[in-house]
VOGU-3710 file (C-alpha; in Angstrom, 3 decimals, decimal comma):
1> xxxxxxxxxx> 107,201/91,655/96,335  106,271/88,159/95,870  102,653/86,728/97,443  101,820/84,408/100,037  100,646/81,728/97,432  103,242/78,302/98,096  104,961/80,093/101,260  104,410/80,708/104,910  102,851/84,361/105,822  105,277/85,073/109,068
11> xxxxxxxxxx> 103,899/87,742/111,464  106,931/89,626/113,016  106,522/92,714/115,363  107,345/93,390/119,274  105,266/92,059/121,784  102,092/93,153/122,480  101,391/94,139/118,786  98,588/91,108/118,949  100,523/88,821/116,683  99,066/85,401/118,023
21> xxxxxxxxxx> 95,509/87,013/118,014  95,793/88,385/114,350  97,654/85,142/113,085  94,926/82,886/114,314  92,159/84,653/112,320  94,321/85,119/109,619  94,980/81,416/109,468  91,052/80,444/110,042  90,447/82,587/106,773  92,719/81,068/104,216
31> xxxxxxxxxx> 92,007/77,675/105,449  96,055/76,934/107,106  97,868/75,887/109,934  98,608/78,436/113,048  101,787/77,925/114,732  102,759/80,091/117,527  106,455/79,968/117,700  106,530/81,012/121,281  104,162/78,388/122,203  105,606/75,444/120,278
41> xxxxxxxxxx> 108,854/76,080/122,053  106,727/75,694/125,673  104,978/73,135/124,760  107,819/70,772/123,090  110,278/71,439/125,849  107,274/71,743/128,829  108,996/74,708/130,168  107,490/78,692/130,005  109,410/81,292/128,278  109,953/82,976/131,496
51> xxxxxxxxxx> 111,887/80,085/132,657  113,441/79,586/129,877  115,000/82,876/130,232  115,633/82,366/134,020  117,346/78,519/133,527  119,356/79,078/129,991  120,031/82,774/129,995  118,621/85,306/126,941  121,802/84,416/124,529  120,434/79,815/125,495
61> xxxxxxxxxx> 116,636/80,788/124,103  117,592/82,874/121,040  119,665/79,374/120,300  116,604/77,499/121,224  114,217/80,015/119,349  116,662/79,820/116,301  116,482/76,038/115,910  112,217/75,685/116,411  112,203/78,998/113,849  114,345/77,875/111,400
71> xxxxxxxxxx> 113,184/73,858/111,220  109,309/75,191/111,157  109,908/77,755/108,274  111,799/75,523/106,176  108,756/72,808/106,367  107,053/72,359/103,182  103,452/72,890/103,952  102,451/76,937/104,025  101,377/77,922/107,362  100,736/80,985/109,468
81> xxxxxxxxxx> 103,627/81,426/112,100  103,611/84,423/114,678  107,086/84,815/115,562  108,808/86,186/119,118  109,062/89,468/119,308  113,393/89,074/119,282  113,310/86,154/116,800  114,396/88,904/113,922  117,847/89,723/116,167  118,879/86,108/114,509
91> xxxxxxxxxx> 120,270/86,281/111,080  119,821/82,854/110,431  116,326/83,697/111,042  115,825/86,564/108,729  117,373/84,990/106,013  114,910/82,326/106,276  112,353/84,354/106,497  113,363/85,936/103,277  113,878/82,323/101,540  110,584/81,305/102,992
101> xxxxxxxxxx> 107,744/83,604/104,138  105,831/86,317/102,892  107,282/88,727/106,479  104,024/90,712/107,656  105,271/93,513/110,489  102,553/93,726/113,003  102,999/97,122/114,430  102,260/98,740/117,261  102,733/101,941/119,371  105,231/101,966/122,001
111> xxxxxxxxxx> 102,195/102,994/125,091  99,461/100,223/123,770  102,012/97,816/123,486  103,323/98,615/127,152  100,156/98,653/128,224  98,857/95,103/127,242  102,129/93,641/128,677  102,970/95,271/131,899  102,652/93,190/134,942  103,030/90,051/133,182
121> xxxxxxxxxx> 105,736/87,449/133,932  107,268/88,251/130,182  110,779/88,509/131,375  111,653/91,630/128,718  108,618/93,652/130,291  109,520/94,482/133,521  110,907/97,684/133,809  109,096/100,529/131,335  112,352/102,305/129,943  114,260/99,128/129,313
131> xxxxxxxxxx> 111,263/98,393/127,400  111,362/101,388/125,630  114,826/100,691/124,616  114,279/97,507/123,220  111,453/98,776/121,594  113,479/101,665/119,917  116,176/98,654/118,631  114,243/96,451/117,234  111,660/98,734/115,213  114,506/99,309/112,528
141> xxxxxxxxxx> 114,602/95,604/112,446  111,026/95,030/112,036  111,134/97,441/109,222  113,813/95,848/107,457  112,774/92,663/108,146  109,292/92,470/106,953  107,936/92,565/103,343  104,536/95,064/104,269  103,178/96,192/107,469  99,924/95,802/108,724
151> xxxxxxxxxx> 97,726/96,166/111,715  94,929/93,645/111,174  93,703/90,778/109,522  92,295/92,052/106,587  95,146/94,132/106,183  97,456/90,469/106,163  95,469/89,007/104,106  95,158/91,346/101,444  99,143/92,011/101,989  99,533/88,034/101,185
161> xxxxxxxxxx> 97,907/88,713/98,219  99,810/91,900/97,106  96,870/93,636/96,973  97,145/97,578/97,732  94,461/100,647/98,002  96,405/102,933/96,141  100,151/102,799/94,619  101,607/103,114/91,560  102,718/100,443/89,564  106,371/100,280/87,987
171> xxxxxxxxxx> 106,838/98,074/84,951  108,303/97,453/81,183  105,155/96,991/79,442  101,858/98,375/79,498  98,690/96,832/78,103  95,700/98,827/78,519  91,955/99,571/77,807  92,323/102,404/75,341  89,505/104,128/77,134  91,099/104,128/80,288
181> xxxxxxxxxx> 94,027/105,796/79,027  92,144/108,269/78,039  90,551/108,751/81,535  93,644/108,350/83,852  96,809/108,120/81,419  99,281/106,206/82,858  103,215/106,574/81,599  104,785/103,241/81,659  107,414/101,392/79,057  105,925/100,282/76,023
191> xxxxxxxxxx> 101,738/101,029/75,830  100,008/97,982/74,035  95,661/98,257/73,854  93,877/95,223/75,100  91,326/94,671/72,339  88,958/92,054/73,295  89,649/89,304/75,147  90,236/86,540/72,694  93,270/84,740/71,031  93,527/86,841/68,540
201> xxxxxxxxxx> 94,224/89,541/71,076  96,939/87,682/72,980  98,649/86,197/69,297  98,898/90,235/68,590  100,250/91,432/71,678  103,099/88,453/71,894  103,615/89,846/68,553  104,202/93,138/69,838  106,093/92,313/73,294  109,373/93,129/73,635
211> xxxxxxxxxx> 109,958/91,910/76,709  112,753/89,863/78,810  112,426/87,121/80,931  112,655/89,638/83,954  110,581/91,702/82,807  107,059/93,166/84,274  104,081/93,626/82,542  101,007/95,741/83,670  97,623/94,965/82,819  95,208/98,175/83,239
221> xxxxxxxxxx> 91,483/98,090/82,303  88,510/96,226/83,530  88,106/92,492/84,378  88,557/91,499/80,329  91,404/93,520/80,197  93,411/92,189/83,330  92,522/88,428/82,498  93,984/89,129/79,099  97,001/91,081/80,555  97,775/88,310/82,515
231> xxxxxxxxxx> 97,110/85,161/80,036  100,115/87,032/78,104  102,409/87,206/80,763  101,783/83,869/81,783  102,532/82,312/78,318  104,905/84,919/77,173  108,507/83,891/77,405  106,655/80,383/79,108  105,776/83,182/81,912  106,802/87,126/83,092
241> xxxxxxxxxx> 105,554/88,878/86,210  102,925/91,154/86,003  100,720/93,693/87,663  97,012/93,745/87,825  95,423/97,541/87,599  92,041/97,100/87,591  89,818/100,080/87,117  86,201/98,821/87,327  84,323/97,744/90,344  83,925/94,238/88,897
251> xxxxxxxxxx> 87,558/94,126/88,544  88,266/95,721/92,220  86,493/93,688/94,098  86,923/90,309/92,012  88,390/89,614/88,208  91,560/91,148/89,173  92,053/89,411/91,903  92,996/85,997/92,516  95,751/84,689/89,489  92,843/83,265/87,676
261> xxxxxxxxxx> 93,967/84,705/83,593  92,523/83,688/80,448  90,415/84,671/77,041  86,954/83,282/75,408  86,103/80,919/72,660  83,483/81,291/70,636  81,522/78,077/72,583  82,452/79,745/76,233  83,585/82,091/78,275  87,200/81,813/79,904
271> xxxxxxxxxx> 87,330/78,342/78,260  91,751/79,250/77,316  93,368/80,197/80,248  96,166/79,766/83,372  96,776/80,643/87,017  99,632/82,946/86,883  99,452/85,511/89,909  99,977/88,922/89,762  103,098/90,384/91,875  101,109/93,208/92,978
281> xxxxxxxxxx> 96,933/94,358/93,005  96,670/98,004/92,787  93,256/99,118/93,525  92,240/102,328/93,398  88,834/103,465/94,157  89,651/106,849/92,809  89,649/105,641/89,611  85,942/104,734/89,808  84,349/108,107/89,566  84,499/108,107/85,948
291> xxxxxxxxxx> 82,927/104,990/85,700  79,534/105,089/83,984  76,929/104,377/85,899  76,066/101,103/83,874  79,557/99,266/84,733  79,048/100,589/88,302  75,930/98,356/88,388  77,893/95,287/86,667  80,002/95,356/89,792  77,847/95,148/92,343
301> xxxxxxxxxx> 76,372/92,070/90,941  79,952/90,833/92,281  79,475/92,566/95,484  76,498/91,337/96,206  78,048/87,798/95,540  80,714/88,604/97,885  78,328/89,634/100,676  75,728/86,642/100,479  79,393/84,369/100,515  80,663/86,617/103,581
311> xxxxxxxxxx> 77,155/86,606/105,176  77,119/90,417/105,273  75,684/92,877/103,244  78,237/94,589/101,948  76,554/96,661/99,457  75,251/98,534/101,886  78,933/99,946/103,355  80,475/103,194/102,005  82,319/102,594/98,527  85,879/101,921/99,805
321> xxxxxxxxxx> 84,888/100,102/103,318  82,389/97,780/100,744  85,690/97,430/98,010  88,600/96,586/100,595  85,968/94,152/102,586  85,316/92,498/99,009  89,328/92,309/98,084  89,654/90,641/101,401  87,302/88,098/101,419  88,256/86,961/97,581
331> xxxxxxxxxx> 91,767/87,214/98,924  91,112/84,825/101,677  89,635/82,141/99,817  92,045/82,079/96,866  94,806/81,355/99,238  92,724/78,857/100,936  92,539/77,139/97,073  94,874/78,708/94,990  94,736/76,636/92,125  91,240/75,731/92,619
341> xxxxxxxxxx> 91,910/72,184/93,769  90,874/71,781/97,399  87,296/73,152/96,231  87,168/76,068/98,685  87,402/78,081/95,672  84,703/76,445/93,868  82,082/78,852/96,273  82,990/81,928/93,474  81,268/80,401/91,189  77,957/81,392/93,050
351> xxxxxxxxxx> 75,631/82,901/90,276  78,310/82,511/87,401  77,143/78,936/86,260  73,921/80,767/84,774  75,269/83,675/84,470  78,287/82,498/81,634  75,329/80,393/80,123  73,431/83,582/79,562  76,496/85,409/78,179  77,468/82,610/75,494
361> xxxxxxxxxx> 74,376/82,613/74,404  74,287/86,376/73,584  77,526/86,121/72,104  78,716/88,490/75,014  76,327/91,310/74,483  74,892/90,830/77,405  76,763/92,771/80,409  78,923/90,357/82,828  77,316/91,741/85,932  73,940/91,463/84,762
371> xxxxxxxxxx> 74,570/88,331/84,021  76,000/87,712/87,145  73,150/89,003/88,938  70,557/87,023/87,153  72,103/83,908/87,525  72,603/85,041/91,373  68,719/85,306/91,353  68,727/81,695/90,262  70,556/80,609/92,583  68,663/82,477/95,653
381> xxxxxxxxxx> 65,830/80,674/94,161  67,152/77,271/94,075  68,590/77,924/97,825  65,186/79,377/98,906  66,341/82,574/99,976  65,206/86,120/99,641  66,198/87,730/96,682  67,656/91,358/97,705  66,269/94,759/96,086  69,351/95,717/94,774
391> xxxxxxxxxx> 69,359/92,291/92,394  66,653/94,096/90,468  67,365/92,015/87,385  64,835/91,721/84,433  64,650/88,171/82,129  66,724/88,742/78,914  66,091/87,100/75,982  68,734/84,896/74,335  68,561/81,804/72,654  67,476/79,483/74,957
401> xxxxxxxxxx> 68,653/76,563/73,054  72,443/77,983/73,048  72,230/79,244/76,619  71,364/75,585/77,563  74,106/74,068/76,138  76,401/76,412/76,941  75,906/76,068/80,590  75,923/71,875/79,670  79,979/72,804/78,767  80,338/74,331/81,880
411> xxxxxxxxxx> 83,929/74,252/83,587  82,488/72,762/86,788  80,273/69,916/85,057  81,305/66,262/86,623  80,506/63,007/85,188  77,684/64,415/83,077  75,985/66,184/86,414  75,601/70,004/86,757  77,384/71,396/89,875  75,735/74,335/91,232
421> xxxxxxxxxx> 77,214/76,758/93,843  73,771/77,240/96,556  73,184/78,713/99,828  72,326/76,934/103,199  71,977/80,303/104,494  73,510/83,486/103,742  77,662/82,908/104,755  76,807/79,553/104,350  77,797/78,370/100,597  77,636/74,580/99,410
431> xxxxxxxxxx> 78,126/72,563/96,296  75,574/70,077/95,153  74,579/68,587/91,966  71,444/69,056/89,836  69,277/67,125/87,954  69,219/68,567/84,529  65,239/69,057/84,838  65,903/71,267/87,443  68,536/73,808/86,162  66,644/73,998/82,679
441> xxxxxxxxx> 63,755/75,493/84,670  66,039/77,587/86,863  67,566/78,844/83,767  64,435/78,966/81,561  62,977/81,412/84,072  66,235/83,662/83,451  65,327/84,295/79,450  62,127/86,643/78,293  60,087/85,251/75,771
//
């Protein structure tokens, strides 16, 4: 199943099933256009549905519904469209919608959905068991029709993603943490171990790929391991599809997420690298409970991130509510940016700027979540915020010379200024530049004597 990213997300389902309500959030999230297909049509030809239906006939609007459909999903710009509930009884229509759209089915039981449209003028809901029998013809459509099913927002936008709690993946090549395997063996194709993430790494494993242009590889480890999974099946064969199996709660609720592949140099981290997204993002929280207890706190440095982003505190929900909320916000805002262009995207970099600094200069020793959640503590600072408990973070010590100029090289630097990712207020991220006096201090105040 292909993503969302370059193509419309299409909400399908019967009525009632809250299409217009979920695709309007959805479309508020990720930063696109909402068009409501039924409303378009009333509002370009200044006529309601209801008489539509009563001056052309059912068999005039599906011709009238066909041509609005059809000329909105073959526009270039991605948008979020809620369709009407009989659009899929055109074939023009779902073939579109298979060139086009990611196809979301919005479902909905036969009783709630009767009972949010009953009494209304909506000309197909005015007798219960006709309703019923439309309902009962068109669900085998839906199902067809539509590329995943889901029931809220969250649940689109982590389907536009590919992103799934659970599943297994399928695929010709594996390339794995060797620990991992050990933990939760996986059977798939050809097994490859990561080994760190560096060019060397990647050199070995197109070495050892032997893999077609339609092939699928399957990156399964931690954040390292997924980024270098996927830098080799975007450059292999000039690109393959792959999977992203990430099995730590730094890669659950962000590295393996988000297309966003790549290995370190020597003078940074992530410095080699390319946006190649994954087809699917199986997460399993299940595979967390062998997780030592030290990688468990690496990840909530991200989750913490998440929540001062989201303007929540999402550490504090139960393990899978806190990892699906995280998935769907980072979801959200890499389709709002997905090549990191628009600078919507540029808000994940909260804490990292220090953070990578820190880790260059301990030539990677040093934990990425703890460096994470130091250079989150930085930033709090900067913004003036409180600094939560569970950032309990102690000053490390690294060169402070190196750590300095490696956060000089960093990606986000403009002209010569430092761009730091702050907080108005918590849910309220912004981008402003710092004098260099400034962040030496900040960062300074990060490394023990």
């Amino acid at each position: 199943m292909a993503t969302a990213v370059g193509r419309h997300i299409a909400l399908i389902g019967f009525m009632g099933a809250g299409k217009t309500t979920i695709g309007a959030l959805v479309a508020a999230r990720i930063g696109r256009l909402f068009i409501d297909l039924d409303r378009e049509i009333e509002q370009s030809l200044r006529r309601s549905i209801p008489e539509l239906f009563q001056q052309e006939g059912e068999a005039g609007f599906r011709l009238i519904e066909a041509e609005r459909t059809l000329l909105t999903l073959r526009e270039n710009r991605p948008a979020v469209l809620a369709l009407g509930g009989g659009a899929v009884e055109t074939p023009a229509i779902r073939k579109a919608l298979r060139d086009h759209a990611l196809t979301v089915f919005v479902d909905v039981k036969l009783d709630e959905a009767w009972e949010r449209v009953a009494r209304t003028a909506r000309p197909l809901a005015q007798d219960s068991e006709d309703f019923r029998a439309l309902y009962e013809r068109r669900q085998s459509l839906y199902e067809e029709t539509g590329d995943v099913r889901a029931r809220d927002a969250d649940e689109v936008v982590l389907a536009a993603l590919g992103i799934e709690l659970g599943g297994e993946p399928e695929g010709d090549a594996l390339i794995a943490d060797e620990r991992v395997l050990d933990l939760h063996p996986l059977e798939l194709g050809r097994t490859h171990v990561a080994g760190p993430k560096t060019l060397a790494s990647a050199q070995r494993l197109w070495s050892e790929l032997r893999v077609g242009r339609d092939g699928t590889i399957v990156g399964y480890g931690g954040g390292s391991t997924t980024d270098l999974a996927g830098f080799v099946a975007a450059t292999y064969m000039r690109g393959v599809r792959w999977i992203s199996v990430p099995t730590t709660l730094v890669g659950q609720v962000d590295a393996g997420i988000g297309g966003k592949t790549g290995v370190d140099l020597p003078d940074g981290k992530n410095l080699v690298g390319a946006f190649h997204y994954p087809d699917r993002v199986l997460i399993d929280p299940a595979r967390l409970e062998t997780l030592p207890e030290e990688e468990r706190e690496n990840g909530m440095a991200e989750v913490v991130k998440t929540g001062l982003l989201a303007g929540h505190p999402l550490w504090e929900l139960p393990a899978e509510e806190m990892i699906r909320a995280c998935a769907a916000f980072k979801a959200a805002v890499c389709l709002a940016d997905p090549y990191e262009r628009k600078g919507r995207r540029e808000i994940l970099n909260l804490g990292h700027t220090f953070g990578h600094a820190l880790e260059a200069a301990s030539d990677y020793r040093l934990a990425h979540g703890k460096a994470v959640a130091l250079g989150l503590t930085a930033a709090l600072r900067l913004s003036g915020l409180e600094i939560p408990a569970v950032l309990d973070v102690q000053p490390v010590r690294v060169d402070r010379e190196r750590a300095w100029a490696a956060l000089q090289r960093d990606k986000k630097m403009r002209d010569g200024k430092i761009r730091l990712v702050l907080l108005e207020a918590l849910g309220k991220p912004l981008v402003r530049e710092a004098e260099p006096d400034e962040a030496r201090t900040a960062l300074d105040e990060l490394i023990a004597d």
